[in-house]
C-alpha positions, 0 to 999 in steps of 0.5 A: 500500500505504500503507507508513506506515500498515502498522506500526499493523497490526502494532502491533495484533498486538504489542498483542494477543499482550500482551492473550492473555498471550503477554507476560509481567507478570514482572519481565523482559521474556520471551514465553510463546510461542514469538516465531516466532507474533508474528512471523508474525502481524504479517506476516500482519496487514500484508499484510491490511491492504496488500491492502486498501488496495490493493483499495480504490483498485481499486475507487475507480479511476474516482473517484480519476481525478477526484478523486485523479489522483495515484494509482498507477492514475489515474496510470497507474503501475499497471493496474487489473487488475494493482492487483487481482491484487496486492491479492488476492495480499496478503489471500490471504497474510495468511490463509495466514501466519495459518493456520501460527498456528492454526485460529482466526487462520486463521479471524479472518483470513478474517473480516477479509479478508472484511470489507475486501473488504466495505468496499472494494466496497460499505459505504463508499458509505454514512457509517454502514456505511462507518465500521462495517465499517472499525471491524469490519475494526480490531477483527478486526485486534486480536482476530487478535492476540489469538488467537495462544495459541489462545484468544480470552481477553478478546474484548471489548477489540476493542470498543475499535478498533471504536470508534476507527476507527469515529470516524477513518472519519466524520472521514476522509468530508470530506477531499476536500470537507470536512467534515460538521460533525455527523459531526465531532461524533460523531467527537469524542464517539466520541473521548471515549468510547474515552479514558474506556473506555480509561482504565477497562480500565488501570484494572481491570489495576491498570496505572495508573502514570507510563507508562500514565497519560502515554501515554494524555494523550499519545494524548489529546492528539494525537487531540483537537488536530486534531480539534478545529482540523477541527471548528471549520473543516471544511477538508479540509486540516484534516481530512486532518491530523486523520486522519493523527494518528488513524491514526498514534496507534493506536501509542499505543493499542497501547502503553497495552495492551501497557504494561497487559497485558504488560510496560513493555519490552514496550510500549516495542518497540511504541512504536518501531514509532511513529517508523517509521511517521511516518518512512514518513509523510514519504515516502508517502501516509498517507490 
């Protein structure tokens, strides 16, 4: 289930719940909806995201027995057709959760369900789809979260983790064999972009004081290092490294729109959800 990688799921939600105006910009930290909403939804964004990691090591049992073998199924910890069942029960879960929300998070989350399933089985056996679909997959996560008063209110910002999954994706490709030193320079290019579109949305919020402006050079700086030291290597080690601060630092991201579109204390509870993540990091699998 790759319990680390689970709080940036939620963090999406928080992140999203913020963009929809769930938050309050008041002086005070208060919710204009009701918190039971967030709540749910942030489960329901977990357990998608469980049962797809879940389904993806079903779907890749006979490679990850050569190249993974330490794997719950290649292991023989778990049986594939037990990994299957417990993977569809997750993603069946999350779109009933998002379904006691409302018509369009039930609808978002089918989409999403569908779209792992998509990546698990087919679109990763390809660079390009696989590196799409996965960003498709991020970018619903966000939009799931957007939805939560009903309405899909400022749609486009899904763009955003489109785009930065669609980069962590490409670097990911070489952490078994190393890297494809193109698709890393793409990566890092992507990487750019998202900073400088990122930095344009705070912008236009009229959001940009200490705290946006320091954790967007935080989230910055904590992408670009590794990815660099991968680029000038292709190791996989260094690859791996540079995956794992990608995935961890969609926190960040989160934080920057919870910071911009909701309330600074606000921002700070997502923040919190980063310590736990890299606390699971120490204990399971990130990648």
């Amino acid at each position: 289930m790759r319990p680390a990688n689970l709080p940036t799921a939620g963090a999406d939600i928080l992140a999203g719940a913020a963009i929809a105006g769930a938050v309050s910009t008041q002086y005070a930290f208060t919710l204009n909806t009701a918190l039971s909403d967030i709540v749910i939804l942030f489960f329901a964004s977990v357990a998608l995201y469980a049962g797809g990691v879940i389904l993806n090591d079903f779907f890749d049992a006979d490679l990850d027995s050569i190249e993974r073998p330490e794997r719950a199924i290649p292991s023989g910890l778990v049986g594939k057709q037990e990994a299957l069942i417990f993977g569809l029960f997750w993603l069946l879960l999350g779109v009933f959760l998002a379904f006691l929300v409302n018509q369009n998070a039930a609808i978002i989350a089918a989409g999403l369900a569908f779209f792992i399933v998509l990546y698990d089985a087919l679109a990763k056996k390809n660079a390009f789809t696989g590196a799409l679909t996965m960003g498709v997959c991020r970018g619903l996560n966000l939009l799931l979260g957007i939805s939560i008063l009903g309405t899909l209110s400022a749609w486009h910002l899904a763009v955003i983790p489109v785009l930065y999954i669609f980069a962590i994706t490409l670097i990911s490709q070489g952490e078994v064999h190393g890297g494809n030193k193109r698709h890393l320079m793409y990566a890092g290019i992507i990487y750019v972009s998202v900073i400088l579109i990122v930095l344009y949305v705070v912008n236009a919020q009229e959001s940009l004081n200490g705290t946006t402006i320091g954790t967007l050079a935080l989230f910055a700086l904590v992408i670009l290092i590794p990815w660099y030291k991968a680029y000038r290597t292709a190791d996989p080690r260094l690859i791996k490294k540079a995956v794992v601060a990608g995935v961890l630092s969609i926190i960040l991201l989160d934080v920057i729109f919870a910071a911009s579109f909701g309330h600074i204390s606000y921002a700070f509870f997502v923040l919190l959800l980063l310590p736990i993540s890299i606390g699971l990091g120490s204990l399971f699998k990130v990648t």
